[in-house]
DSSP file (Angstrom, degrees, kcal/mol; ACC not computed):
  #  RESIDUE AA STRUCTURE BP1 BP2  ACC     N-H-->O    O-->H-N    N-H-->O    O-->H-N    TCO  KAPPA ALPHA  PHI   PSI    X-CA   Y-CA   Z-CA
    1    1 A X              0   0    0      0, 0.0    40,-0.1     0, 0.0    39,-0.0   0.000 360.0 360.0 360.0 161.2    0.0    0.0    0.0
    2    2 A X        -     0   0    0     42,-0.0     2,-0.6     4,-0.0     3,-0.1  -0.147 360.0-150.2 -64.5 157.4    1.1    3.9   -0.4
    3    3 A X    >>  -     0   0    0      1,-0.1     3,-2.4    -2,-0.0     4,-1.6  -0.995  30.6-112.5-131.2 147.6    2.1    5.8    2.3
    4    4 A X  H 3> S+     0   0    0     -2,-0.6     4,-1.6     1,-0.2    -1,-0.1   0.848 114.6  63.3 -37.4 -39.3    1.4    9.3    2.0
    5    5 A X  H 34 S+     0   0    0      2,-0.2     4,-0.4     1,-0.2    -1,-0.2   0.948 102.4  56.9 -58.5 -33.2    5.4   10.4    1.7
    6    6 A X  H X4 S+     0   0    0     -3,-2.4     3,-5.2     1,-0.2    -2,-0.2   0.994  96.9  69.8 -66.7 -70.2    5.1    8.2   -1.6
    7    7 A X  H 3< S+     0   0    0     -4,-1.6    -1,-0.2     1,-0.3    -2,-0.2   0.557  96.3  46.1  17.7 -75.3    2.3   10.7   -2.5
    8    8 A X  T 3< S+     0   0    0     -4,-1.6    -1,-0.3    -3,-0.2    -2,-0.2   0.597  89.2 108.8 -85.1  -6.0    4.3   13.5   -3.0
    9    9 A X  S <  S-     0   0    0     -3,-5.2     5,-0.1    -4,-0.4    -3,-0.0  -0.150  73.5 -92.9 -64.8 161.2    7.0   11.8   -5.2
   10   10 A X     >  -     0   0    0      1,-0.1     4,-1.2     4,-0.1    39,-0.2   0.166  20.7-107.7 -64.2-177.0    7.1   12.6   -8.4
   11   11 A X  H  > S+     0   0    0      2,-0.2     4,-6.4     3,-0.1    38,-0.2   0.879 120.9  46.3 -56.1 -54.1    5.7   11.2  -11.7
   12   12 A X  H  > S+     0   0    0      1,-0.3     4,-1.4     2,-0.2     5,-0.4   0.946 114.7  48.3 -63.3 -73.0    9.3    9.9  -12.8
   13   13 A X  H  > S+     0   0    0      1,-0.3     4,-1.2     2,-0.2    -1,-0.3   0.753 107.5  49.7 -53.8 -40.8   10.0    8.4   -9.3
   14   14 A X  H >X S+     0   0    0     -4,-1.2     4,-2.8     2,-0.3     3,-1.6   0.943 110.4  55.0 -47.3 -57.5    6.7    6.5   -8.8
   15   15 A X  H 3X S+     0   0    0     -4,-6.4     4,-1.9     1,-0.3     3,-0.5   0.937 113.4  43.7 -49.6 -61.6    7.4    5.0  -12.6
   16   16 A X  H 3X S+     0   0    0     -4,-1.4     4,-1.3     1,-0.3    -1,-0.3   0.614 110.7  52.5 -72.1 -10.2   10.9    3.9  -11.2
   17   17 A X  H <X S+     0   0    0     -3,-1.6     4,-2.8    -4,-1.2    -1,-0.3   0.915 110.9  51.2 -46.5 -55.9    9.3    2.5   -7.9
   18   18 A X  H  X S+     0   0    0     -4,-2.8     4,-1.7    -3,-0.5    -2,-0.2   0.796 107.8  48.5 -25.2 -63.2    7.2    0.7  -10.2
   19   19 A X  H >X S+     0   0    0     -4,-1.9     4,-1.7     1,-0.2     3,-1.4   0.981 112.0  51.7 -43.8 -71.0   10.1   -0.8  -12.3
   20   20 A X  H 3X S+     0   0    0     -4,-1.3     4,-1.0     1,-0.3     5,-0.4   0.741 111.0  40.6 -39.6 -50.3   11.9   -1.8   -9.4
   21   21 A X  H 3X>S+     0   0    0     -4,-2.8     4,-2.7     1,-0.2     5,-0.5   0.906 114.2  60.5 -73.6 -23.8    9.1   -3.8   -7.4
   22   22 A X  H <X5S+     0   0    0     -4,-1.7     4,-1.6    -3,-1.4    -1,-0.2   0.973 107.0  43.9 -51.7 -49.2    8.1   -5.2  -11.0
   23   23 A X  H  <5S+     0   0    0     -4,-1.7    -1,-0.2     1,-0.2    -2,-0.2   0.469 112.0  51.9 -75.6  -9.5   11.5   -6.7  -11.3
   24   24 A X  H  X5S+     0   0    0     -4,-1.0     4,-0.8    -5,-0.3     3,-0.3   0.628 106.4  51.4-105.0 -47.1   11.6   -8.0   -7.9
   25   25 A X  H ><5S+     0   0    0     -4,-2.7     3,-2.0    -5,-0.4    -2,-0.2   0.923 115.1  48.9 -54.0 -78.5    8.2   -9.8   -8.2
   26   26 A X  T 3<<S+     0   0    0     -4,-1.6    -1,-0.2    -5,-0.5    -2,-0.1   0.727 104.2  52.4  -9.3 -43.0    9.6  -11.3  -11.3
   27   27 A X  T 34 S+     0   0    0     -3,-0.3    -1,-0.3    -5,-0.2    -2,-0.2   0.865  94.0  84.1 -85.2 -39.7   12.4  -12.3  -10.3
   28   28 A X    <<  -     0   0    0     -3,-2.0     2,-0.3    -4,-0.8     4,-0.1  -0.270  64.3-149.3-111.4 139.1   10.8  -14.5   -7.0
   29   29 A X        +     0   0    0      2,-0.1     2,-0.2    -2,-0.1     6,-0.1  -0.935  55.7  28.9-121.8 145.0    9.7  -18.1   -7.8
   30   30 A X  S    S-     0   0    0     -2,-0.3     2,-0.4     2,-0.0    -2,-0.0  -0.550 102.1 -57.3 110.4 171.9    6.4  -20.1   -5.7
   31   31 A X        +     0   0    0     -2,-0.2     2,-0.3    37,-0.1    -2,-0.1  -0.743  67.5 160.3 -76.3 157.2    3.5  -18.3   -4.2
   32   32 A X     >  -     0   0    0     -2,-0.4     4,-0.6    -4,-0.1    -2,-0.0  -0.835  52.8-132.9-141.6-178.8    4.3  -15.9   -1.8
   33   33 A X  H  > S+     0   0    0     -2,-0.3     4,-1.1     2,-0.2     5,-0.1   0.608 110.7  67.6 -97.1 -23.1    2.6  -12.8   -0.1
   34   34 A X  H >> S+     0   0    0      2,-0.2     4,-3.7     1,-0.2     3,-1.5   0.991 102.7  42.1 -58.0 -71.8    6.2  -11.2   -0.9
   35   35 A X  H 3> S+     0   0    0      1,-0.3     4,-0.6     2,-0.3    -1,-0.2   0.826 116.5  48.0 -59.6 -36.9    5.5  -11.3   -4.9
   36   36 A X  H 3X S+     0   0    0     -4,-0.6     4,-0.6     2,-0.2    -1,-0.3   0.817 108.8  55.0 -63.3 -33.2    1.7  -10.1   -4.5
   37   37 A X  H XX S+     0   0    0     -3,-1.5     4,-1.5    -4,-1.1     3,-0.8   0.928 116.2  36.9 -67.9 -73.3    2.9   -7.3   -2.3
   38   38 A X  H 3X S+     0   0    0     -4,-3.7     4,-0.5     1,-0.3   -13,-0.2   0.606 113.2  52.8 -73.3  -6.2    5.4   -6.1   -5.1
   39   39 A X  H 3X S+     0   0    0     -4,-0.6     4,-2.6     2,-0.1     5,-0.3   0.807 117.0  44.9 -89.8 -54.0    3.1   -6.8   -8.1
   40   40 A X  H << S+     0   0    0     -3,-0.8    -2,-0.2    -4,-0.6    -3,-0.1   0.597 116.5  45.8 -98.6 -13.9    0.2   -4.5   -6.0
   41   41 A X  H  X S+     0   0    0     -4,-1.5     4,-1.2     2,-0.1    -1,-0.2   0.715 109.0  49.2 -73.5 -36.3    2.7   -1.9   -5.1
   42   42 A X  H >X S+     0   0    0     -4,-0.5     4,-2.1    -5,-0.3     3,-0.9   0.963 114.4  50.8 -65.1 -50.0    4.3   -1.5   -8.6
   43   43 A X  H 3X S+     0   0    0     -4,-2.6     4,-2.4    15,-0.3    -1,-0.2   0.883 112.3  46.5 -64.8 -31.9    0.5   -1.2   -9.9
   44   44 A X  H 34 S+     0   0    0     -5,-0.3    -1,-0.2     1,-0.2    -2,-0.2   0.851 111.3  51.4 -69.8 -23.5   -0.1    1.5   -7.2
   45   45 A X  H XX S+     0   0    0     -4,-1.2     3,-1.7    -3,-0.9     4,-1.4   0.896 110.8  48.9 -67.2 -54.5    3.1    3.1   -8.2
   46   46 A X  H 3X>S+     0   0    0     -4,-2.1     5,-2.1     1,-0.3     4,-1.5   0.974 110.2  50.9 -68.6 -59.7    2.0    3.1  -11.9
   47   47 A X  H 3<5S+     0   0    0     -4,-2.4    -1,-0.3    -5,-0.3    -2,-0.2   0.561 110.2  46.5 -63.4  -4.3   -1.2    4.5  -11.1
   48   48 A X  H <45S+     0   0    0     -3,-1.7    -2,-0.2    -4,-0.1    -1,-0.2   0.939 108.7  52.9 -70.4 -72.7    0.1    7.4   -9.0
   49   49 A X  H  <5S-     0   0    0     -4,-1.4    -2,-0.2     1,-0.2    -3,-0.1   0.513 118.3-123.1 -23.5 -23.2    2.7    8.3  -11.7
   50   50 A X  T  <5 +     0   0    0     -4,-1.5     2,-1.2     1,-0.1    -3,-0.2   0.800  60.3 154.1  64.1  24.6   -0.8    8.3  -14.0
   51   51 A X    >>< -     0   0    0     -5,-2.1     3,-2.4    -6,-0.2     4,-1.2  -0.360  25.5-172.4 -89.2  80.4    1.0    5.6  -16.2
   52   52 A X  H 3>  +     0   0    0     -2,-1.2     4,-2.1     1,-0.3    38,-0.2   0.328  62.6  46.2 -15.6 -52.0   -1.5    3.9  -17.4
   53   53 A X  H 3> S+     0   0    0      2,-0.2     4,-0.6     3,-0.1    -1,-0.3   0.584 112.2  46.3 -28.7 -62.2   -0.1    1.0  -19.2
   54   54 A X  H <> S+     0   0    0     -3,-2.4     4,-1.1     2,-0.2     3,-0.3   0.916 108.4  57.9 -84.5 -26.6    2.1   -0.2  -16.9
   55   55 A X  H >X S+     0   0    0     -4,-1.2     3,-3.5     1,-0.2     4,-0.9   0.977 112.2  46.0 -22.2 -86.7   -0.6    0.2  -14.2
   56   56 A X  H 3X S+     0   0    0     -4,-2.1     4,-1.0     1,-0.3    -1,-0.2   0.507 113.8  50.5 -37.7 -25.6   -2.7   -2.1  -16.5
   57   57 A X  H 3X S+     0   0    0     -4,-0.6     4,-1.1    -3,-0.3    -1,-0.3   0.600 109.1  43.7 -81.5 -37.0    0.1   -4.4  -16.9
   58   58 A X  H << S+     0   0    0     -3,-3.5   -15,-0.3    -4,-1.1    -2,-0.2   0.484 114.5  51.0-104.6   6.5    1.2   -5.0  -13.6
   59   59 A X  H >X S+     0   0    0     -4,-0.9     4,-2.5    -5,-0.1     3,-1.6   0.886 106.1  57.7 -90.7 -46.9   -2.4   -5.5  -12.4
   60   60 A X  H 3X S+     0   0    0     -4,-1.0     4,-2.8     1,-0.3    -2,-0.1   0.874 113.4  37.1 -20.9 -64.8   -2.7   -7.9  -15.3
   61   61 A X  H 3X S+     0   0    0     -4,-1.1     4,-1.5     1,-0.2    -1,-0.3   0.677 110.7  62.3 -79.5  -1.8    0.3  -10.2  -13.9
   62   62 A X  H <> S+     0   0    0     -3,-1.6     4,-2.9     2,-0.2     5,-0.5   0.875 105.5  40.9 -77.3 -44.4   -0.9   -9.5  -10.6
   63   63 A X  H  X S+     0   0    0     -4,-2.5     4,-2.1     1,-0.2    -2,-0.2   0.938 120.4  49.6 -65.1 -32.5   -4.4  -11.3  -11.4
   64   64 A X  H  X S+     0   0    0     -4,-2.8     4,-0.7     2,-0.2    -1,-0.2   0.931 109.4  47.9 -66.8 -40.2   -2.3  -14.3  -13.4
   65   65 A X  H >X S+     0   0    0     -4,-1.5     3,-2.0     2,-0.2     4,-1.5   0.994 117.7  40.9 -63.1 -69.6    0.2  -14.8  -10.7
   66   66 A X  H >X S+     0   0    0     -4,-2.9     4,-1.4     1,-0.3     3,-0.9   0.957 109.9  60.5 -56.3 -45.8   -2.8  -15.1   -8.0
   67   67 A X  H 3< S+     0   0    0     -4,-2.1     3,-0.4    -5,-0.5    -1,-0.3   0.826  97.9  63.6 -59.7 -31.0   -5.1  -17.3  -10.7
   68   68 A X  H << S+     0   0    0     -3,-2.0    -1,-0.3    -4,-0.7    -2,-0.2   0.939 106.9  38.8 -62.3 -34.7   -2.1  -20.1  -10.7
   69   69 A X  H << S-     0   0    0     -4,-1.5    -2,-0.2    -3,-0.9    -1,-0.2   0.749  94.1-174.4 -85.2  -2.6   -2.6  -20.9   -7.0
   70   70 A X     <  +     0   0    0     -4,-1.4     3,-0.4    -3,-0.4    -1,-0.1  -0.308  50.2  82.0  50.0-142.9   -7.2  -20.7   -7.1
   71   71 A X  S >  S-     0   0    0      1,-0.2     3,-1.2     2,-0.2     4,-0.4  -0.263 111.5  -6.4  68.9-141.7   -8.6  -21.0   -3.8
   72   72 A X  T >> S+     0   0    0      1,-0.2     3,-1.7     2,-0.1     2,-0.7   0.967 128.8  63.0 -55.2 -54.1   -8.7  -18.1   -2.0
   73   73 A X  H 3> S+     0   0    0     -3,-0.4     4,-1.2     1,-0.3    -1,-0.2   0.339  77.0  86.5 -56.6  15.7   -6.7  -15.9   -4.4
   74   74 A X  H <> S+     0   0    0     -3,-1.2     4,-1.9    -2,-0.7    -1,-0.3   0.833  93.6  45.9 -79.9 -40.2   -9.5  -16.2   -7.2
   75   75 A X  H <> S+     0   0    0     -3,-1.7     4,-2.0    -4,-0.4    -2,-0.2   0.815 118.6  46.5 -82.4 -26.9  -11.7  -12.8   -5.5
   76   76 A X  H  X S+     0   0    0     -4,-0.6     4,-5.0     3,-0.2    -1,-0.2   0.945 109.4  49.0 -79.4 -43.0   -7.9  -11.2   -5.4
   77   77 A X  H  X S+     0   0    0     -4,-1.2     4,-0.7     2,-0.2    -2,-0.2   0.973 120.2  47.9 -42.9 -78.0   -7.2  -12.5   -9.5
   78   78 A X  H >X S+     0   0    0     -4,-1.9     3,-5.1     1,-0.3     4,-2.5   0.749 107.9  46.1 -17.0 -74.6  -10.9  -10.6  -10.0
   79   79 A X  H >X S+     0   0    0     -4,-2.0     3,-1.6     1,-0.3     4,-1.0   0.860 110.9  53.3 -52.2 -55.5  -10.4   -7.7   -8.4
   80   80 A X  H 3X S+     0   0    0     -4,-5.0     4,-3.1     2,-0.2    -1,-0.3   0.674 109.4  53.9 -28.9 -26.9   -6.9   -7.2  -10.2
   81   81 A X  H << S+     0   0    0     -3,-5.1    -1,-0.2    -4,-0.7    -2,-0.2   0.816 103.0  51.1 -90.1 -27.4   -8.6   -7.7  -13.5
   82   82 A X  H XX S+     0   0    0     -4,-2.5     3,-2.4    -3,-1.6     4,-1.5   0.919 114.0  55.5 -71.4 -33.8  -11.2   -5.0  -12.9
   83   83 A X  H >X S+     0   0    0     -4,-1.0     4,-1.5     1,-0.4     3,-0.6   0.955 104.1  45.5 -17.3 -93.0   -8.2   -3.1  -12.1
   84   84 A X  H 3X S+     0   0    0     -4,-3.1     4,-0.8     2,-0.2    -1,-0.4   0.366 112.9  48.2 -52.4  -5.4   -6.6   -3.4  -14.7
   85   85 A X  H <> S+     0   0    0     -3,-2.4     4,-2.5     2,-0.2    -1,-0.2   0.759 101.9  58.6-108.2 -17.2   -9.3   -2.9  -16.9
   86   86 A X  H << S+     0   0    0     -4,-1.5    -2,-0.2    -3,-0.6    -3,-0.2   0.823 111.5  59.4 -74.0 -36.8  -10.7    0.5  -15.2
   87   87 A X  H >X S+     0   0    0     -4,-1.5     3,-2.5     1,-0.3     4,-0.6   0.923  99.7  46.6 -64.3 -54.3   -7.0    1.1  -16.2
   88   88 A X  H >X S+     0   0    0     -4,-0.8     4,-1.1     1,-0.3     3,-1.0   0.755 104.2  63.0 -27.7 -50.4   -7.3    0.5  -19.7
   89   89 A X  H 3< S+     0   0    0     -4,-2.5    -1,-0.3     1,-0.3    -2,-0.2   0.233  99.7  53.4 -84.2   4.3  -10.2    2.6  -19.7
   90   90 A X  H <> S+     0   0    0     -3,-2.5     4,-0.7   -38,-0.2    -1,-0.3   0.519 104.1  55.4 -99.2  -6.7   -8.0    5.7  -18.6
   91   91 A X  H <X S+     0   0    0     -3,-1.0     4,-2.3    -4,-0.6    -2,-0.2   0.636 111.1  47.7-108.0 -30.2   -5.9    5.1  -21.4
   92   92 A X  H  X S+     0   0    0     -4,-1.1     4,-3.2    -5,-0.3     5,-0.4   0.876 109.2  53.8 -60.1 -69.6   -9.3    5.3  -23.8
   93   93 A X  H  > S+     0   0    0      2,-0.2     4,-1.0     1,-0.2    -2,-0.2   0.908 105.2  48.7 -36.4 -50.2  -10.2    7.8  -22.5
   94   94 A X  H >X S+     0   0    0     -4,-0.7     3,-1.0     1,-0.2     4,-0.9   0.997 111.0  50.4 -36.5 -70.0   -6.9    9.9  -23.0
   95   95 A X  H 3< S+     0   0    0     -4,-2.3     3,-0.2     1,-0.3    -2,-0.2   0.774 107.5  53.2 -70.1 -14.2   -6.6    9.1  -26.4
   96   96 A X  H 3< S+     0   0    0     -4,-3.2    -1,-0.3     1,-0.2    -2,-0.2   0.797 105.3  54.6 -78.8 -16.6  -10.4   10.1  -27.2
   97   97 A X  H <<        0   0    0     -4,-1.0    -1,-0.2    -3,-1.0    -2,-0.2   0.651 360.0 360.0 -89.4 -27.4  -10.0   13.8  -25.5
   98   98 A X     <        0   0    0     -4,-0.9    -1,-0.2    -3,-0.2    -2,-0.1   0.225 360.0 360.0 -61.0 360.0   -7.0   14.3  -27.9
């Protein structure tokens, strides 16, 4: 989750928060709470920064990663996916106001 200090960082620093936890989920093999935690912080990152895209992207892998283990993590997969798509649908949105 954010904390407020993240708030105020900039566009450019959020993206590169982003990267980072992206590349550290990635990187991590198995379930863990670790790799869900950095998958839902890089998307939060994205979505401060207003990047749309990568938002959508890391919500995306968030919802695939949770959909390998079912169970409980199927209402977490969902939710990612609505995410990720209410993200996509800022990125419509953009380009139609242009």
């Amino acid at each position: 989750m954010m904390f407020f200090g993240e708030e105020r960082l900039g566009p450019a620093a959020l993206d590169a928060r982003g990267d980072r936890l992206m590349s550290s989920a990635r990187r991590r093999q198995g379930w863990s709470f670790a790799i869900s935690r950095d998958f839902r912080g890089a998307a939060y990152s994205y979505v401060l920064a207003e990047n749309w895209r990568k938002a959508a992207q890391a919500f995306s892998e968030l919802a695939a990663y949770d959909l390998q283990f079912g169970g409980e993590h199927e209402l977490s997969a969902a939710s990612a996916l609505l995410r990720s798509a209410k993200c996509y649908g800022q990125i419509e949105d953009k380009g139609t106001q242009q």
